[in-house]
C-alpha positions as CSV (number, residue, x, y, z in Angstrom):
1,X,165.3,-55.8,22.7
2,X,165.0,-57.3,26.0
3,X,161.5,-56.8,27.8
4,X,160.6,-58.1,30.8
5,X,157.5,-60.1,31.3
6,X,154.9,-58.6,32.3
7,X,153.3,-60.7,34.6
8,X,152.5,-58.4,37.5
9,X,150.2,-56.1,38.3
10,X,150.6,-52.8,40.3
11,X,147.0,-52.1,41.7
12,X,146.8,-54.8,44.6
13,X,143.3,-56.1,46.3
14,X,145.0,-55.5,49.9
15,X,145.7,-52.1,50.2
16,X,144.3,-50.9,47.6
17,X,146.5,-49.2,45.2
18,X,149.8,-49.9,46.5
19,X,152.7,-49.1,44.4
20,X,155.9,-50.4,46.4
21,X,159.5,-49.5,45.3
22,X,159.8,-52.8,43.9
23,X,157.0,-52.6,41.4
24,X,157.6,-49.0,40.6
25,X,161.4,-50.1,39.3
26,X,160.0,-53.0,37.5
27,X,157.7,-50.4,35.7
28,X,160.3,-47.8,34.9
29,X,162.7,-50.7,33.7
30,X,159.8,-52.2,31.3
31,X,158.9,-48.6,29.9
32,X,162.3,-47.9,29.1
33,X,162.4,-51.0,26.9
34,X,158.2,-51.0,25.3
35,X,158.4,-47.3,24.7
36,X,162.1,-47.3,23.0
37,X,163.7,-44.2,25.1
38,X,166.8,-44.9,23.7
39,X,165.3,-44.4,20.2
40,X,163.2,-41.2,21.2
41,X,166.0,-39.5,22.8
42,X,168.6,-39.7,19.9
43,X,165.6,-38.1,17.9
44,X,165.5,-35.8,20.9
45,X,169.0,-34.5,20.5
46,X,168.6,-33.8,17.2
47,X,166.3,-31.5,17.9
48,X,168.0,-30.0,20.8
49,X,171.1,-29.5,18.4
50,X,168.7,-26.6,15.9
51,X,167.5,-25.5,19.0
52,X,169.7,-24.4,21.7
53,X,172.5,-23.0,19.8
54,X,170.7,-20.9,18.1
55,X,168.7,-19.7,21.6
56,X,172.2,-19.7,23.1
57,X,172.8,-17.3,20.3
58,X,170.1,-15.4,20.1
59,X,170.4,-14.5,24.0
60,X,174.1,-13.5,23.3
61,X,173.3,-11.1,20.5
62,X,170.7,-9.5,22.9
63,X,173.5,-8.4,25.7
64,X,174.6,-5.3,23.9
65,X,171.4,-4.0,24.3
66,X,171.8,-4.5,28.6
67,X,175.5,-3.3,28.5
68,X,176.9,-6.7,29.9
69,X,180.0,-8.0,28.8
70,X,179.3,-11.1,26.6
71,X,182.8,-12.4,26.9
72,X,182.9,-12.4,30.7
73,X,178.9,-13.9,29.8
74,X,180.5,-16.5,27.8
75,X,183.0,-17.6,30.8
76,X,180.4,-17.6,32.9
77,X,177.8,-20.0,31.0
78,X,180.9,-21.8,30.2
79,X,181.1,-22.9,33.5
80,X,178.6,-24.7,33.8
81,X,178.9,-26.8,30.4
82,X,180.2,-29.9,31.2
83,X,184.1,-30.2,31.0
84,X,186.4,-28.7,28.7
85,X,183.6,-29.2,26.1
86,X,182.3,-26.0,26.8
87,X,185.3,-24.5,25.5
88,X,184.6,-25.7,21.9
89,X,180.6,-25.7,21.9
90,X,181.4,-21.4,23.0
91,X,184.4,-20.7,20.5
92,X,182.0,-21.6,18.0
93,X,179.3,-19.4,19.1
94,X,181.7,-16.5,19.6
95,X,182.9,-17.2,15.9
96,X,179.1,-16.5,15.3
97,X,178.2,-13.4,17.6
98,X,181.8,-11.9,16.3
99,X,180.8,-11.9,12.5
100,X,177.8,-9.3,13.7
101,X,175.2,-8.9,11.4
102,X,172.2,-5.9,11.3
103,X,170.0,-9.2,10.4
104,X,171.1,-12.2,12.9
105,X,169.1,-11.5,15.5
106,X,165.9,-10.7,13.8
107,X,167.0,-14.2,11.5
108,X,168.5,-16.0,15.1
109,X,164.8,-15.0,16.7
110,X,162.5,-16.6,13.5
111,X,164.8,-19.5,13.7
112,X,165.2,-20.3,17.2
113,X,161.0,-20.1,17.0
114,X,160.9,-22.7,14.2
115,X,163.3,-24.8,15.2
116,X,162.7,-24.8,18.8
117,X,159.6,-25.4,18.9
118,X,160.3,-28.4,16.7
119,X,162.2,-29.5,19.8
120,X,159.2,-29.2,21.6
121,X,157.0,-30.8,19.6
122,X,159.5,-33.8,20.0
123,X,159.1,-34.1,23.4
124,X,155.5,-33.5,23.5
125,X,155.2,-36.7,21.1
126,X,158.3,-38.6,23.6
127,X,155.6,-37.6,26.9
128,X,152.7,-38.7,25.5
129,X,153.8,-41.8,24.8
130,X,154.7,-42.5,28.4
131,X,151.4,-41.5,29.2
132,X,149.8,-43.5,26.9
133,X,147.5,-40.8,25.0
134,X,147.2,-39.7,21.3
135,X,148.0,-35.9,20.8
136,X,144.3,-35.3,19.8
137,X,145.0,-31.2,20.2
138,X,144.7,-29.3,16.7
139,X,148.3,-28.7,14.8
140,X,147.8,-25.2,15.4
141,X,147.4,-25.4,18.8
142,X,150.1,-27.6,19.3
143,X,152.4,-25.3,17.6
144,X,151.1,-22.0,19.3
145,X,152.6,-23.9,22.6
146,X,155.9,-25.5,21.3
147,X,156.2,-21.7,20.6
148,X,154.9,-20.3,23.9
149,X,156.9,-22.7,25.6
150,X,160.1,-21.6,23.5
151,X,159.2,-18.1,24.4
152,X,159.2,-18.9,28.2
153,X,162.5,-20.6,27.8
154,X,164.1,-17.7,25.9
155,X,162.9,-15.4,29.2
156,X,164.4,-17.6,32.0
157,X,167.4,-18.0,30.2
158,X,167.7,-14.1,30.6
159,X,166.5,-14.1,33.6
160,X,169.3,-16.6,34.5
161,X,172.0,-14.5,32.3
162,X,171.4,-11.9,34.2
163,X,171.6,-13.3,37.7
164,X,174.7,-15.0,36.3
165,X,175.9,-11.1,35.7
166,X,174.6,-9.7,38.2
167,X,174.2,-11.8,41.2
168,X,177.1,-10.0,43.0
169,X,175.4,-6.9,42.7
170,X,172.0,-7.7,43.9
171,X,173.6,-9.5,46.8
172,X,175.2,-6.4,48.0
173,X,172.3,-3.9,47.0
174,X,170.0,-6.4,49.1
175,X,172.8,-6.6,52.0
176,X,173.2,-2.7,52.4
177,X,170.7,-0.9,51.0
178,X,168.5,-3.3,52.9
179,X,170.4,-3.4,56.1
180,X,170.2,-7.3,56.2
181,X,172.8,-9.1,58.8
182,X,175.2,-11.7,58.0
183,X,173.1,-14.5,58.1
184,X,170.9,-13.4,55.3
185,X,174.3,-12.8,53.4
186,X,175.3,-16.2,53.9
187,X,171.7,-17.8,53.1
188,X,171.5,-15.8,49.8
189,X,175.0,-16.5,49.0
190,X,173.8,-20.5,49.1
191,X,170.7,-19.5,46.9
192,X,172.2,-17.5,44.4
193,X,174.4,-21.0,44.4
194,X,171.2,-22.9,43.7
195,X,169.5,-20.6,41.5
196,X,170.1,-22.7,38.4
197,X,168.6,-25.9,39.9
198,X,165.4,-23.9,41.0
199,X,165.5,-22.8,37.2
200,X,165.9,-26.0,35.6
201,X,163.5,-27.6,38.1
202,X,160.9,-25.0,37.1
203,X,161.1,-24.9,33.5
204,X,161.0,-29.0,34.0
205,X,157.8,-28.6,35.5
206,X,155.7,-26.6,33.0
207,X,157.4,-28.4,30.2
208,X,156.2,-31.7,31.6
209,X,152.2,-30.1,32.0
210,X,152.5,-28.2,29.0
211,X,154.0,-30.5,26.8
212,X,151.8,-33.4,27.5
213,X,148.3,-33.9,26.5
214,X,146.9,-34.5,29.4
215,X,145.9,-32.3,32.4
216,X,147.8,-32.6,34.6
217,X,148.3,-30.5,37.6
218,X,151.8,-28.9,38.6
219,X,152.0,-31.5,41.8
220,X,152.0,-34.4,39.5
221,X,154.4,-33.0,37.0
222,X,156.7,-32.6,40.3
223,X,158.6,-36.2,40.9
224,X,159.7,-36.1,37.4
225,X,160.8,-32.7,37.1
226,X,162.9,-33.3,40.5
227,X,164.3,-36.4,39.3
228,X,165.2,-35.0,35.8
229,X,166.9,-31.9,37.5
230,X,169.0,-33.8,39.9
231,X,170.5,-36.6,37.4
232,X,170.6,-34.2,34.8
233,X,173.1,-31.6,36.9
234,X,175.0,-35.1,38.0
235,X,175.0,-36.1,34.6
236,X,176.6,-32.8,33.8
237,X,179.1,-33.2,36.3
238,X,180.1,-36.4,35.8
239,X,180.2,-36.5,31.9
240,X,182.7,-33.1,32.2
241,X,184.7,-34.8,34.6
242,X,185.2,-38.2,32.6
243,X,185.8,-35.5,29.2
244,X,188.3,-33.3,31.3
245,X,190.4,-36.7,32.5
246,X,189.4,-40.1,30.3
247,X,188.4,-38.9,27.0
248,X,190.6,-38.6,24.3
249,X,187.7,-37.4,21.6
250,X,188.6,-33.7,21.6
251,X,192.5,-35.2,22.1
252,X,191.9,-37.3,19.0
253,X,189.1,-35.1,16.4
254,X,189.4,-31.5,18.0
255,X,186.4,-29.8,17.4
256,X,184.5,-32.7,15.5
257,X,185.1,-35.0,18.7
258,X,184.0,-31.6,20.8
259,X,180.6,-31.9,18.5
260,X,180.0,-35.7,18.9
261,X,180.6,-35.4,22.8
262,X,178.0,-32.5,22.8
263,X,175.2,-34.7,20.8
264,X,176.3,-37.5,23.1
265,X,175.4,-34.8,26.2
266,X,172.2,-33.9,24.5
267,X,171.1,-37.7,24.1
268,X,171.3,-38.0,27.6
269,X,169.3,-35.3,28.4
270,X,166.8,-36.5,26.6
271,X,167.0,-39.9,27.6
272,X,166.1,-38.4,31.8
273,X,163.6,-36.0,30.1
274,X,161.6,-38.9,28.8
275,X,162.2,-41.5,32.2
276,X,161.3,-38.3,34.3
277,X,157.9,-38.6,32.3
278,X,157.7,-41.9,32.6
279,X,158.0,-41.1,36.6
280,X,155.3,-38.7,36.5
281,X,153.3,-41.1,33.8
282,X,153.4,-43.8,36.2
283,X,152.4,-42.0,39.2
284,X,149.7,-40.2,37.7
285,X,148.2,-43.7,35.8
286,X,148.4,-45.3,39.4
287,X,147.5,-43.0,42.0
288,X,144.7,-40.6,39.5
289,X,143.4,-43.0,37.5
290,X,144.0,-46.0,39.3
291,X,144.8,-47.9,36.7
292,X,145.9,-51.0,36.1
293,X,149.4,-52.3,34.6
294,X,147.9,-53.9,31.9
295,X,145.9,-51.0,30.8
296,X,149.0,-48.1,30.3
297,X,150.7,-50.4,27.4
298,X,148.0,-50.6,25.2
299,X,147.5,-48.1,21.9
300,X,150.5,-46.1,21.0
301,X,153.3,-48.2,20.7
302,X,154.5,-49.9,17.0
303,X,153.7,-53.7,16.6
304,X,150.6,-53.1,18.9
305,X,148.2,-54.1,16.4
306,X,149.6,-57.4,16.2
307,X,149.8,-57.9,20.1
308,X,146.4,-57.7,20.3
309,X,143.8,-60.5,19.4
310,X,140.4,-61.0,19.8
311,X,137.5,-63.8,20.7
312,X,134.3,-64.4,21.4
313,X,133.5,-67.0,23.9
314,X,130.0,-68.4,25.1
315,X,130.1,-70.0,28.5
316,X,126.6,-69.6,30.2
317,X,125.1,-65.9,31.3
318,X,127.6,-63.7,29.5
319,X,127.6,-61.4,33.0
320,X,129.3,-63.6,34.9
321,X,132.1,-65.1,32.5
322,X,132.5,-61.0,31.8
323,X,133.2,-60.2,35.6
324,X,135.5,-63.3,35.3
325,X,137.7,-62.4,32.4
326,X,137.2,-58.6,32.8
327,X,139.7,-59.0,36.3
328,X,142.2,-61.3,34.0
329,X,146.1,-58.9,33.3
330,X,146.4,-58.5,29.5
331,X,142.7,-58.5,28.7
332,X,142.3,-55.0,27.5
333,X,138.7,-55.0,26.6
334,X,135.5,-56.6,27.5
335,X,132.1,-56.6,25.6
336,X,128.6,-59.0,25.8
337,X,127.0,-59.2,22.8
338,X,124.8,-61.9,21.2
339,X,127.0,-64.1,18.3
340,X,126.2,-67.3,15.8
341,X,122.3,-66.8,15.6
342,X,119.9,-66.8,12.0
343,X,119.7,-63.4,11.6
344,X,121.8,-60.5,11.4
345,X,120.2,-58.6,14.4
346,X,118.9,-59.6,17.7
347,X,118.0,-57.7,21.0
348,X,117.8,-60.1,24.4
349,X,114.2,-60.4,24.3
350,X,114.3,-62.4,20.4
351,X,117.9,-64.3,20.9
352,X,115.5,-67.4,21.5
353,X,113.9,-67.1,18.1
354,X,117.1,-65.6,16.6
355,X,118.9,-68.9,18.2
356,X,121.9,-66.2,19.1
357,X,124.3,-67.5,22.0
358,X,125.6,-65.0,24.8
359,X,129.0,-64.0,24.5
360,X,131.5,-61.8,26.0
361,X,133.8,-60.0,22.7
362,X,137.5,-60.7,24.4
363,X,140.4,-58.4,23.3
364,X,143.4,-59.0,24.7
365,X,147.1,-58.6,24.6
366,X,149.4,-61.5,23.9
367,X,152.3,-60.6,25.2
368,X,150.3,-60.3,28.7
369,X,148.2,-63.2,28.2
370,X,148.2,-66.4,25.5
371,X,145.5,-67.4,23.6
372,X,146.5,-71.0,25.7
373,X,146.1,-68.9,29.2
374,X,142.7,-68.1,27.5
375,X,141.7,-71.1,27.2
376,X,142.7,-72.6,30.8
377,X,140.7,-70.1,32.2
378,X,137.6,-70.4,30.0
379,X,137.5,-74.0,30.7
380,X,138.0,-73.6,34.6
381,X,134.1,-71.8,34.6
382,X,132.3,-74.0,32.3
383,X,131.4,-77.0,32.3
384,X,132.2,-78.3,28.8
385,X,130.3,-81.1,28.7
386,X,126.8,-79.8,29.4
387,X,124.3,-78.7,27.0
388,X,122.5,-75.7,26.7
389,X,122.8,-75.1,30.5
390,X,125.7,-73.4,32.6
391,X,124.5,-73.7,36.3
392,X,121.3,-72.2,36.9
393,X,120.5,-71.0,33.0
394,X,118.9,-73.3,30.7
395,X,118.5,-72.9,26.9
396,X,120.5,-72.9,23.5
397,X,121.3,-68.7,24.2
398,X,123.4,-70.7,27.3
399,X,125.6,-72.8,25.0
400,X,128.7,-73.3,24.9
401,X,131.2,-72.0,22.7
402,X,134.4,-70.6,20.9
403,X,134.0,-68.0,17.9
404,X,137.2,-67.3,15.9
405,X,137.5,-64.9,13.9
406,X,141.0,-66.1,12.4
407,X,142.5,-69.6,11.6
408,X,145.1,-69.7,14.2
409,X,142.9,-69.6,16.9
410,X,140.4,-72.5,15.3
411,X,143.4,-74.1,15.0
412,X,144.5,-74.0,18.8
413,X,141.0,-74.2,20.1
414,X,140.3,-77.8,18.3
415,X,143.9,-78.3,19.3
416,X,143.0,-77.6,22.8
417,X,139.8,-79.2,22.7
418,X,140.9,-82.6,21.4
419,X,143.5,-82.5,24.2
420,X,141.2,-81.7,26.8
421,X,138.8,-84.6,25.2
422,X,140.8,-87.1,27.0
423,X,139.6,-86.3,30.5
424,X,136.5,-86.9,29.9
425,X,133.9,-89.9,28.9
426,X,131.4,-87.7,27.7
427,X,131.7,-85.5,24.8
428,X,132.8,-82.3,25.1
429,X,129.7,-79.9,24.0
430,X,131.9,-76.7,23.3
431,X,131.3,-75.6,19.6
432,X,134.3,-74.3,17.7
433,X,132.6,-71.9,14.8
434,X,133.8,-69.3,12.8
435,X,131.7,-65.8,14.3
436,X,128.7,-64.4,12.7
437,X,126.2,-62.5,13.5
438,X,127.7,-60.6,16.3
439,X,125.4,-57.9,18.1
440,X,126.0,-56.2,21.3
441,X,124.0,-56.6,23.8
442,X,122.0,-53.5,25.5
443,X,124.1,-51.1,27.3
444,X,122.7,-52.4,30.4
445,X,124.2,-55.7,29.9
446,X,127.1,-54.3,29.5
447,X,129.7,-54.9,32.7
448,X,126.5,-55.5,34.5
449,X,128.4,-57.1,37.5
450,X,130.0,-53.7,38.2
451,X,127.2,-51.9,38.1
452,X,125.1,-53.8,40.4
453,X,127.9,-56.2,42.7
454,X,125.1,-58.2,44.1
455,X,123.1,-59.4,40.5
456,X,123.2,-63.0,40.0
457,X,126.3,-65.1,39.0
458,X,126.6,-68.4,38.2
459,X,130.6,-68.1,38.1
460,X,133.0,-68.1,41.3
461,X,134.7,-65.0,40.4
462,X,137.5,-65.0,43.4
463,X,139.2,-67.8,40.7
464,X,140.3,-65.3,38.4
465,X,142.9,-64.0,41.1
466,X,144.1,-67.8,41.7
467,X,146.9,-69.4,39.9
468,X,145.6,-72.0,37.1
């Protein structure tokens, strides 16, 4: 799979917060790739397959009970399949509503529920990865809204039905009865026309608040749910047109080629389901929570537990080489603590008996940053050959120093080291030592630069936004 490097980051110093169009397609391209759309949308139409036939169904079986024709129902939902496809996918359900049973609906109702709202839960677990959350919600509680949701789909698909039916007659009720003039007649004519996109672009809106675990608010659901119902209806278009005059499937398999076009139709849905999350994801990550790039591709995806690694380095006052490597893309998490002393615990006020060195914990992500990068910059704010002093700060707590807490990074960081060796007479003072002993320092220590921008800092922090 091709990914894209990820050497950029989205949340500029000047302005603040600027996503350009550039950056945004850059995103969306790399999301489609890390998060493995292609993957979660043929699970999607799977799904989609148990549950809108039987909806389709069920809806069908419950005309009798309005009086309306289901056959000139039929033709009508047929019309906006895509293509001659339509043509199979509704002989099939006529086959169904034809061989009438006292039980199918009460059966097509219970199984619509199940299986729908398996479809749901589907795309609940395809948004939340674009928004980079765990579904944390009880089961129960998840399945009480798959099933709400499928409820509230079941009703506007009626509701549509019977505009569908209908729409001629509530155009000429509203025109007389009402005594409207022409031009009403000839605006409601164009929005009885675009009653099925306002439809599909509301049912796209609650899905994408409802289905994800995070609250969001019906504005940010929005530029998804208007870019999923405009491809989506050009989609539809096109993909009839290319079946009605290049395909040769249904030419070729008849009603088995009519079935593998259909899944092929329900893929893509799926596939602008999940990147008109991914819209909304990236949005809401940028603009809410101002976030930065690094930050929304860490924790959900598989093979991130071996993209991450971890140090512990030691370069002086552990507030100022935090601000430092806290600003760096692909760290993903920060932490000063006290490391490599006697004794198991330590508090700042004993790590001179305790002989504990300040260090910052470093997790970061190595397909953002290289345990190499690491190194350039760690070495760019020390100064390796001192000892026991980093600028101002005097004392062993103020050593230098490179904790590992697996071979490969001893190895590279004597590799390094005995590289780096060579540009200097003096020794380099930089201890390579396996970790021990690690405590974390107070809470108050902790991103202590961001709490109080004007403490003391013995590091030029502007050079973590310059090029090494």
């Amino acid at each position: 799979m091709l990914i894209p490097e990820k050497n950029y980051s989205f949340v500029d110093e000047y302005p603040k917060n600027k996503l350009t169009f550039k950056k945004f397609s850059k995103e969306i391209y790399y999301r489609m790739m890390y998060d493995d759309v292609s993957l979660l949308s043929a699970n999607l139409s799977y799904y989609f397959i148990l549950s809108i036939l039987p909806l389709l169904v069920v809806a069908l079986a419950l005309t009798p009970y309005f009086n309306i024709d289901q056959a000139y129902l039929l033709k009508k939902i047929n019309s906006l399949a895509p293509g001659i496809l339509g043509d199979y996918i509704f002989s099939m359900i006529s086959e169904v509503l034809n061989n009438k049973s006292n039980t199918i609906l009460t059966i097509g109702v219970i199984f619509t529920l199940w299986s729908a709202s398996n479809g749901i839960y589907g795309l609940m677990y395809a948004f939340n990865i674009a928004f980079r959350v765990k579904e944390e919600r009880m089961w129960i509680v998840v399945k009480l809204i798959s099933i709400i949701f499928t409820v509230i789909i079941m009703i506007a698909m009626f509701i549509m039905l019977v505009l569908l039916v209908f729409g001629r007659q509530i155009t000429w009720l509203l025109f007389h009865k009402f005594n409207f003039d022409e031009q009403f007649y000839t605006i409601w004519n164009y929005v009885t026309y675009l009653l099925p996109l306002f439809f599909t672009f509301f049912i796209f809106v609650f899905l994408y608040v409802l289905a994800t675990n995070v609250k969001l608010k019906i504005s940010h659901a929005m530029p998804g749910a208007f870019f999923a119902t405009i491809s989506w209806i050009v989609l539809s278009k096109m993909f009839g047109y290319y079946i009605d005059h290049f395909s040769s499937y249904i030419k070729t398999y008849g009603s088995i080629g009519a079935i593998m076009l259909f899944i092929m139709w329900l893929y893509f849905t799926g596939y602008l389901l999940i990147i008109g999350a991914e819209i909304n994801a990236i949005i809401y990550n940028y603009k809410v929570e101002n976030r930065k790039f690094y930050e929304t591709h860490v924790g959900l995806n598989k093979g991130d537990d071996n993209m991450i690694n971890e140090i512990y380095l030691a370069g002086g006052c552990f507030w100022g080489v935090e601000g430092y490597f806290q600003q760096l893309d692909g760290v993903v998490e920060t932490r000063v603590g006290y490391s490599n002393g006697t004794t198991k615990n330590t508090s700042y006020k004993k790590v001179n008996e305790t002989d504990h060195a300040e260090v910052i914990y470093l997790k970061y992500d190595t397909n953002i940053i290289t345990l190499n990068e690491i190194f350039h910059h760690y070495f760019r704010i020390i100064d390796p050959v001192s000892v026991n002093k980093q600028g101002e700060d005097v004392g062993r707590q103020y050593r230098t120093g490179i904790y590992y807490s697996d071979e490969n990074t001893k190895k590279e960081a004597l590799s390094y080291i005995n590289e780096l060796q060579k540009s200097y007479d003096k020794k380099i003072a930089v201890e390579v030592q396996e970790v021990n002993n690690y405590v974390d320092a107070e809470e108050y220590h902790q991103k202590y630069l961001d709490k109080n921008p004007t403490g003391y800092c013995h590091i030029d922090l502007s050079l973590a936004k310059k090029e090494l």
